[in-house]
C-alpha positions as CSV (number, residue, x, y, z in Angstrom):
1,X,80.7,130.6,239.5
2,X,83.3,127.8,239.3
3,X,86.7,128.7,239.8
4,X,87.3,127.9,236.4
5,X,84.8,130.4,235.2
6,X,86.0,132.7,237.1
7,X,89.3,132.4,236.1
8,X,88.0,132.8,232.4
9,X,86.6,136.1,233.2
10,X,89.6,137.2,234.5
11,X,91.9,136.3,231.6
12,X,89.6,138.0,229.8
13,X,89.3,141.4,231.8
14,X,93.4,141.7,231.8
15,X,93.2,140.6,228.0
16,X,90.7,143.6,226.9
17,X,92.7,145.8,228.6
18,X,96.0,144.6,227.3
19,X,94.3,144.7,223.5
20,X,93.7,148.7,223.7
21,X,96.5,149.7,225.4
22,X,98.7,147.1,222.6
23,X,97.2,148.6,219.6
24,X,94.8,146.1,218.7
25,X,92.4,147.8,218.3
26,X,91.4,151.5,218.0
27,X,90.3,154.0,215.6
28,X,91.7,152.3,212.3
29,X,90.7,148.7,213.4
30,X,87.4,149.5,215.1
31,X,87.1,145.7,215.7
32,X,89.0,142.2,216.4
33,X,88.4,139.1,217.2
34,X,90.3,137.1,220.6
35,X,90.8,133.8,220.9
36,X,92.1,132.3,224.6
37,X,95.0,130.1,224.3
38,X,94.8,128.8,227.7
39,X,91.1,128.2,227.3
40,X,91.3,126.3,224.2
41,X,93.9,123.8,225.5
42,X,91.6,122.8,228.3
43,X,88.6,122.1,226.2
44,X,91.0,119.7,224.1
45,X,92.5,118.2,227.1
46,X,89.1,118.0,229.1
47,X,87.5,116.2,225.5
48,X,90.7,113.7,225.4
49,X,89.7,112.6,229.3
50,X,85.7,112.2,229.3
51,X,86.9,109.8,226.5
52,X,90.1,108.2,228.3
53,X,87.4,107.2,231.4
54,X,85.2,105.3,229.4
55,X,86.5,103.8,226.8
56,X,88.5,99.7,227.1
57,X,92.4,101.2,227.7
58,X,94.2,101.3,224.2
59,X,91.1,101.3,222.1
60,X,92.2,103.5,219.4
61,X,89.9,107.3,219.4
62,X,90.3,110.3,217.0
63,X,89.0,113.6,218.3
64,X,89.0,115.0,214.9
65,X,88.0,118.8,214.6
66,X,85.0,120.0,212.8
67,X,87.0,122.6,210.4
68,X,84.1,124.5,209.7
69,X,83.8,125.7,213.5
70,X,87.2,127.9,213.0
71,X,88.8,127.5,209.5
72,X,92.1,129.0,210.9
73,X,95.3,127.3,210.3
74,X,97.0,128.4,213.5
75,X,93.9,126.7,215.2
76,X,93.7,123.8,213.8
77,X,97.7,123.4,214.5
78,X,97.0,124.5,218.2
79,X,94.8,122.0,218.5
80,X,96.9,119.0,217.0
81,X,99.6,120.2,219.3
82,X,96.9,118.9,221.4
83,X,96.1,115.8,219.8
84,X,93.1,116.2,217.7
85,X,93.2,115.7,214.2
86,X,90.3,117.5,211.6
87,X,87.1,116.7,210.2
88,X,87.0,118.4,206.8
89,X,83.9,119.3,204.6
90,X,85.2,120.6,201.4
91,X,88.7,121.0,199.5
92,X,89.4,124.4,201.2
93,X,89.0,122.9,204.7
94,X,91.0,119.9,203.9
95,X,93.9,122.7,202.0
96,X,93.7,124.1,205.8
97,X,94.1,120.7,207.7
98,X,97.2,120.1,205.8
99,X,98.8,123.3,205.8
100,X,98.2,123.2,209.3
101,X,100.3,120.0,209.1
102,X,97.8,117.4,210.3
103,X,98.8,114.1,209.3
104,X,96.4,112.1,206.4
105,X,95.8,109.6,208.8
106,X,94.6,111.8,211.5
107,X,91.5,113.7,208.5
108,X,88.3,112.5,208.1
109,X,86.4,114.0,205.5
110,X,82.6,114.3,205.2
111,X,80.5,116.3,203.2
112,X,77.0,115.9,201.3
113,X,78.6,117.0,197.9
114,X,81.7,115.6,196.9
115,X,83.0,115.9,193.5
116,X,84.8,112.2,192.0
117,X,87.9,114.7,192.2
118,X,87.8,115.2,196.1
119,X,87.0,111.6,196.7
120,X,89.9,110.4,194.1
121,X,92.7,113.0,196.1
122,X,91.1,111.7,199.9
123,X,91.8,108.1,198.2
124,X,95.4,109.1,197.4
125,X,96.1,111.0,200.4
126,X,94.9,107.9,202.6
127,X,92.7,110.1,204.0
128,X,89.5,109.0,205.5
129,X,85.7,109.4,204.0
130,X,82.0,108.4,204.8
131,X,80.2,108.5,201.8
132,X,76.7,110.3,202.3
133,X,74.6,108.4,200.2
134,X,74.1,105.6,197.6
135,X,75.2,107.0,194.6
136,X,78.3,108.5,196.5
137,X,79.0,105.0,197.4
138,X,79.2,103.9,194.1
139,X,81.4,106.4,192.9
140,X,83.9,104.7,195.7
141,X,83.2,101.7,194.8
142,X,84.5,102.3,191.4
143,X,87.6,104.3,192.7
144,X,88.4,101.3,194.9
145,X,87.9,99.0,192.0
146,X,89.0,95.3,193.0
147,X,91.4,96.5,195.9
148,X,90.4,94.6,198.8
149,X,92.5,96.8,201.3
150,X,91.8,101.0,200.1
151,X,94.7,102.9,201.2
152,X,92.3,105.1,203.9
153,X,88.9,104.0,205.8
154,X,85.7,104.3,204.2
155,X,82.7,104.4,205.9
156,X,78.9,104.8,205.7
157,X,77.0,107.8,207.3
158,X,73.6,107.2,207.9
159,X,71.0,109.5,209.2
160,X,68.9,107.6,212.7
161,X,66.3,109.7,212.2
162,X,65.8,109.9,216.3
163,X,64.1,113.6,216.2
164,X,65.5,117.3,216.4
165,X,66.6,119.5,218.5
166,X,65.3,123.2,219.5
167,X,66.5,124.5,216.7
168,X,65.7,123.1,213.3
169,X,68.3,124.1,211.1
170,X,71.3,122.4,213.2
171,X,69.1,118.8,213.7
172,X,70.5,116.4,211.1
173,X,68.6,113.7,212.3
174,X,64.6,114.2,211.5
175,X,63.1,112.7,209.4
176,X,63.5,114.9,206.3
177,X,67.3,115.9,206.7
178,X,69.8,116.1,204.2
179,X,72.2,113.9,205.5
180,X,72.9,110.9,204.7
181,X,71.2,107.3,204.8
182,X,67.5,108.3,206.3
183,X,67.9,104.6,208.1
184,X,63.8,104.5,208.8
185,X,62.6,105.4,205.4
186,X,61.1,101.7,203.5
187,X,64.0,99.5,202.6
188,X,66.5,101.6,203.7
189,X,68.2,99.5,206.9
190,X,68.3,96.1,204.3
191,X,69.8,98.3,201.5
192,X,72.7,99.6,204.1
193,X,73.5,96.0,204.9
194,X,73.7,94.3,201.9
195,X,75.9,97.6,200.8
196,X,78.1,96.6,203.7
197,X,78.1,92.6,202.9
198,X,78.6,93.5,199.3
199,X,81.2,95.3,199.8
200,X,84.2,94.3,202.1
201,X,86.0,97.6,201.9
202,X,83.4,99.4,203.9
203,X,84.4,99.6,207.1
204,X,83.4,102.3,209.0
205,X,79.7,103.6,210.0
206,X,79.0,107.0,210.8
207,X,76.5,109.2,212.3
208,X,75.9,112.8,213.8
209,X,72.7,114.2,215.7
210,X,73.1,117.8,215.3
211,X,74.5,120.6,217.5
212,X,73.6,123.6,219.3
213,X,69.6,123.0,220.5
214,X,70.0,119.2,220.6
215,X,69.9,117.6,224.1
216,X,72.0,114.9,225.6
217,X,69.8,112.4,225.5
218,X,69.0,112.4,222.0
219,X,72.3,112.3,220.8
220,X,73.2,109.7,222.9
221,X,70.1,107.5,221.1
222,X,71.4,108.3,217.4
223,X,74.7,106.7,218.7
224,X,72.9,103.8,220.2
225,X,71.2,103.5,216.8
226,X,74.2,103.6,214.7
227,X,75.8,101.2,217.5
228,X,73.0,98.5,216.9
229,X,73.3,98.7,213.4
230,X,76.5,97.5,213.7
231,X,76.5,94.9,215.4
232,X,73.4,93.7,212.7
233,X,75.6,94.4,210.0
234,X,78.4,92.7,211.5
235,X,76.5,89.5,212.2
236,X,75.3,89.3,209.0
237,X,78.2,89.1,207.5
238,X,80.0,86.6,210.0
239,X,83.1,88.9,210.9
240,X,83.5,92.5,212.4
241,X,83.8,94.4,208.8
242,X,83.0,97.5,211.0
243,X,86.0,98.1,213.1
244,X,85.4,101.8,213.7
245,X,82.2,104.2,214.6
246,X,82.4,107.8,213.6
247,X,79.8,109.1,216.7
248,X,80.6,112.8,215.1
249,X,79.8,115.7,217.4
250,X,77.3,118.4,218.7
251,X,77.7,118.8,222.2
252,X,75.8,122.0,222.7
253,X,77.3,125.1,224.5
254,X,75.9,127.5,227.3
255,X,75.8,130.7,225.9
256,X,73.9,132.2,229.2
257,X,77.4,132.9,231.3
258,X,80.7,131.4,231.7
259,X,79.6,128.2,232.9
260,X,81.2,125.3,231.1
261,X,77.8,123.4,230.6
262,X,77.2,120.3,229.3
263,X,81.0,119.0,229.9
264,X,82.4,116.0,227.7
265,X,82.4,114.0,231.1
266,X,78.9,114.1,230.9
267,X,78.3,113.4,227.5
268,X,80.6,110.5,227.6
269,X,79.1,109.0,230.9
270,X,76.1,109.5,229.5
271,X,77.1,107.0,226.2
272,X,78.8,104.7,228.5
273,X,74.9,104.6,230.6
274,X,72.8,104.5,226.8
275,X,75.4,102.1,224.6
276,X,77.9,100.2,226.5
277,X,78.9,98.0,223.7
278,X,80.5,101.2,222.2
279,X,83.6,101.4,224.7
280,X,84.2,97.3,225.1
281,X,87.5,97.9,222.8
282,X,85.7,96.1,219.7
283,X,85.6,99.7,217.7
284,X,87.5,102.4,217.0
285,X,86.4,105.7,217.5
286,X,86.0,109.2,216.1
287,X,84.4,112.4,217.6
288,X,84.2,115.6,215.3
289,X,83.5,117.9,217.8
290,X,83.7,121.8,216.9
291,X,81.9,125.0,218.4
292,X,82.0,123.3,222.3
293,X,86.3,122.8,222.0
294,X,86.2,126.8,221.0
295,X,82.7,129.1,221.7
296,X,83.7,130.1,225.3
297,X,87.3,130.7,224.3
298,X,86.4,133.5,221.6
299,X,85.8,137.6,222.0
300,X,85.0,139.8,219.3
301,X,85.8,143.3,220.6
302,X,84.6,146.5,219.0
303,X,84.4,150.6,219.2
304,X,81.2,152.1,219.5
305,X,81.4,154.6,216.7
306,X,78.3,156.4,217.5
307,X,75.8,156.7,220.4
308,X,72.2,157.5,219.2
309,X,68.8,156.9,219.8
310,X,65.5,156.6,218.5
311,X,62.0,156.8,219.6
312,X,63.6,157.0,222.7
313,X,65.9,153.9,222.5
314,X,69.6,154.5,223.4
315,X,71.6,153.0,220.4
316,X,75.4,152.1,220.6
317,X,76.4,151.7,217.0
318,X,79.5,149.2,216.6
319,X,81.8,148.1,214.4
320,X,80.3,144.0,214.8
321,X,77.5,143.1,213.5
322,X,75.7,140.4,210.6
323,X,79.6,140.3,209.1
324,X,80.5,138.4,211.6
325,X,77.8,137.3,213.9
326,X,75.7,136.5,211.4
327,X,73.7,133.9,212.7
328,X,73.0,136.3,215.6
329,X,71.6,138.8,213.6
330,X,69.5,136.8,211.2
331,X,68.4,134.2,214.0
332,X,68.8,135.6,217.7
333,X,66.5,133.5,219.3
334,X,68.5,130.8,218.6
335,X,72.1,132.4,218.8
336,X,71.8,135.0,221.5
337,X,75.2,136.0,222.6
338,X,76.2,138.2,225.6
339,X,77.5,141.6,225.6
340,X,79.8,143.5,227.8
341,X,80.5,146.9,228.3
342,X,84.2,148.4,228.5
343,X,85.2,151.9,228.4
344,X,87.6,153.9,226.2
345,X,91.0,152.1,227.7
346,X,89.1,148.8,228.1
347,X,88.1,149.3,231.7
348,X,84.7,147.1,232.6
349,X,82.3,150.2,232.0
350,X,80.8,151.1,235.7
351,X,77.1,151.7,236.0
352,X,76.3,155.0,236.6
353,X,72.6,157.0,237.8
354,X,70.0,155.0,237.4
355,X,72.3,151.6,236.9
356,X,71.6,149.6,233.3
357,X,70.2,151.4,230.3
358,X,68.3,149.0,227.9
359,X,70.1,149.9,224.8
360,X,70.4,148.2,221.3
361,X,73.8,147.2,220.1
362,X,74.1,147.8,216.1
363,X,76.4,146.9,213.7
364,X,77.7,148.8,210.6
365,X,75.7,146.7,208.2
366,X,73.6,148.9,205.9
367,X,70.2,146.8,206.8
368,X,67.5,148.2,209.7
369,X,67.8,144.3,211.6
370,X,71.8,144.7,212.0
371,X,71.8,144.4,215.6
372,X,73.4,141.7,217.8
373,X,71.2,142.7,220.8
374,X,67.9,144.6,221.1
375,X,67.1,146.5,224.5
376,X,69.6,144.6,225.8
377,X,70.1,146.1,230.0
378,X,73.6,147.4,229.9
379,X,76.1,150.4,231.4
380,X,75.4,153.4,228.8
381,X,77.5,153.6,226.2
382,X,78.8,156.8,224.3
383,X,81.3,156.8,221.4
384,X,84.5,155.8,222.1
385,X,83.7,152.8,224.4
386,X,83.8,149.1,223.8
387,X,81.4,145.7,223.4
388,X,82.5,142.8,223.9
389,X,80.8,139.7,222.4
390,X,81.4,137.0,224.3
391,X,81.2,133.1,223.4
392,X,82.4,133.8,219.9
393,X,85.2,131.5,219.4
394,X,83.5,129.3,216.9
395,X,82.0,130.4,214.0
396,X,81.8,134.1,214.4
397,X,85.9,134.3,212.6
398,X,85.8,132.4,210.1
399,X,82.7,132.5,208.5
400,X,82.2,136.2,207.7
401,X,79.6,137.6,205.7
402,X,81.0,139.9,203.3
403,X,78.1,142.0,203.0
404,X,78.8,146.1,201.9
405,X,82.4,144.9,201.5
406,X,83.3,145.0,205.2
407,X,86.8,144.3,205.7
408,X,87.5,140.6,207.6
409,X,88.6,141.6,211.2
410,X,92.3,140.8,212.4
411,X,92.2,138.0,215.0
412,X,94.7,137.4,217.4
413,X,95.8,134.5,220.3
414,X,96.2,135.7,223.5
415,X,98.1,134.0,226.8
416,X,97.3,135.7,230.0
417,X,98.0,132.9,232.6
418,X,101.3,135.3,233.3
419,X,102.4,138.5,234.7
420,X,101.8,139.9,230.8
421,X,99.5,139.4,228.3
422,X,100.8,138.3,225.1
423,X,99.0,138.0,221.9
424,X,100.0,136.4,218.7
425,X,98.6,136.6,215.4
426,X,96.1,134.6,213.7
427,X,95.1,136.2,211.1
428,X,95.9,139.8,209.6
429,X,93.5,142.7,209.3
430,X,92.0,142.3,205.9
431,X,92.9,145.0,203.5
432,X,90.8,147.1,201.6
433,X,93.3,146.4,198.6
434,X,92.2,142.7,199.1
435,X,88.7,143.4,198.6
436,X,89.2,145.0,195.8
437,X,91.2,142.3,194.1
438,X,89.0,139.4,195.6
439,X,85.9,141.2,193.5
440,X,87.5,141.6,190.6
441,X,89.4,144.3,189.8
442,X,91.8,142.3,187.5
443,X,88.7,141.9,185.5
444,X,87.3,145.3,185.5
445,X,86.9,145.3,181.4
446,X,85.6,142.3,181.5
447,X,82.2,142.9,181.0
448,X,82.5,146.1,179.0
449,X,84.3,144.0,176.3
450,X,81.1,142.1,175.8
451,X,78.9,142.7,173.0
């Protein structure tokens, strides 16, 4: 490995250790989630670089956060410390941006479903939107009114319809998807230009490939497409009306080892290679990158309750499973993640005999296919010890599945570039008084005094 991987293992050794032997975690919170400080910081820095090399010196770019990657508010202040604003996708996720005191200017928000109320408050906040689709455009277009200047950018986002990736739920650009102006379909490239022409307040265009399972290259040709499109649009009406491109995000993460792969740099070279015209200093930019500025930063860490087995399978029940890695569970083809084994103190668990026992790693969920890794070759485990999911920074915090009423783990910050590790708080231990008042129980008659 890289001496930057290597220096990522190491944080995280010291950190697992420093977790236990802090209080983090043990027999009353069975499980927590980590988040690397350190680690995060260099993704943002190394995603404001790949863009500083390519682009005309002060052409204006946004790196604005996907939200919905880690809806945290002490992450998404961490990371406009580091310059990035957020992309938002609903009014909770924009409540977050601005508590975590991102400036209007510095949100772009972007969803398939937006009510005339969120559109009329992004308005008045001067915050920026791209309208998914013709009818949402109309709804702006009657919020504008005859204002020739709206107080925040508006924009277009239109769907290339360039393929899909490996995996078909995170490709927004087939033919079929959801997302917004499916640019190949009959008609559909003349309609989004005489929207533009007809409407001089439209000044942005946006697109966004898809994510994890989508290569390089065919992100790189949605851009291209979006790019072109343009400059067509631009022509047609005889000035550039489109000032700024919204290229979204996507870059896919390795979740095979520590290895930082694909890099920005690449990604970035890669556009300057496929569409030149996007970095001449002619348009502004945005990014809203999300799971590759936080994945390799995150740990969830969790006590095996129980050591079983069955049919002869060893089985290392844990307190982390489908309520928080979720998409592992349900779909772990597509969102393998790799586990490590620690002992009781948070020692890396030595192998012992015959070396690696294949062993499934369960979670508490009441369902048979809870399990984040089946026969997966690891140091035995026996109650007591610790898993480590690794790669779990995005995603796996903040979008929890509350199923059986599991509590929402404590996650914490760590810094251990020091002598000590230090750890600060991101979010408290949910409370099993909060679940009970989040279901209801204000309204426990409710129902009964129904007749």
């Amino acid at each position: 490995m890289t001496s930057k991987p290597v220096a990522m293992a190491a944080r995280r050794e010291r950190t697992v250790r420093a977790a236990v032997e802090q209080g983090l975690l043990g027999p009353d919170q069975p499980v927590v989630g980590l988040l690397d400080v350190a680690g995060i910081r260099a993704a943002a820095a190394e995603l404001r670089a790949a863009f500083e090399e390519v682009v005309t010196p002060g052409t204006p770019v946004l790196h604005a956060f996907a939200v919905k990657a880690a809806a945290l508010v002490p992450v998404l202040r961490l990371l406009a410390d580091e310059g990035l604003g957020c992309e938002v996708a609903s009014p909770g996720e924009l409540a977050l941006a601005r508590a975590a005191g991102v400036t209007p200017d510095r949100i772009v928000l972007d969803s398939p479903a937006k009510t005339p109320a969120e559109l009329r408050e992004a308005l008045d906040l001067g915050i920026a939107v791209n309208a998914d689709n013709p009818q949402e455009l109309d709804r702006l277009g009657a919020l504008v009114g005859d204002h020739a200047d709206p107080p925040a950018p508006l924009g277009l986002r239109i769907n290339p319809q360039v393929g899909g990736g490996s995996i078909d739920a995170m490709s927004t650009a087939t033919a079929t998807s959801k997302f917004g102006v499916a640019l190949q379909d009959p008609g559909a490239r003349e309609w989004v230009v005489r929207a533009f022409t007809e409407r001089p307040w439209l000044t942005r265009l946006h697109a966004h490939v898809g994510s994890q399972g989508c290569p390089l290259e065919l992100m790189a040709a949605g851009i291209r497409v979006a790019y072109e499109l343009a400059e067509e649009i631009n022509e047609a009406v005889g000035r550039q009306q489109i000032d700024a491109l919204d290229i979204g995000g996507g870059l896919p993460v390795n979740f095979a080892s520590d290895e930082i792969t694909p890099t920005y740099r690449e990604y970035a070279q890669l556009l300057r290679t496929t569409v030149p015209g996007l970095f001449d200093g002619r348009y502004k930019l945005v990014t809203e990158f999300g799971r590759s500025l936080l994945a390799k930063s995150g740990l969830v860490l969790a006590r095996v309750e129980y050591a079983k087995s069955a049919g002869g399978r060893p089985i290392a029940v844990t307190h982390a499973g489908a309520q928080l890695a979720t998409r592992t569970v349900f779909a772990p083809d597509a969102w393998p993640l790799r586990v490590l084994a620690y002992d009781a103190e948070g020692r890396p668990k030595a192998e012992t005999g015959d070396g690696q026992v294949p062993q499934d790693i369960a979670g508490p969920c009441c369902f048979a296919g809870d399990l984040v890794a089946r026969e997966r070759p690891l140091p035995e485990l026996a109650a007591g010890d610790l898993v480590g999911l690794l790669d779990t920074g995005a995603y796996y915090f903040s979008n929890h599945f509350a199923y059986n009423s599991l509590p929402r783990p404590g996650v914490y910050g760590f810094d251990a570039t020091g002598d000590q590790v230090r750890f600060a708080t991101v979010r408290e231990p949910q409370t099993v008084d909060e679940i009970v008042a989040e279901s209801g129980a204000a309204h426990a008659l409710g129902l009964s005094r129904l007749r």
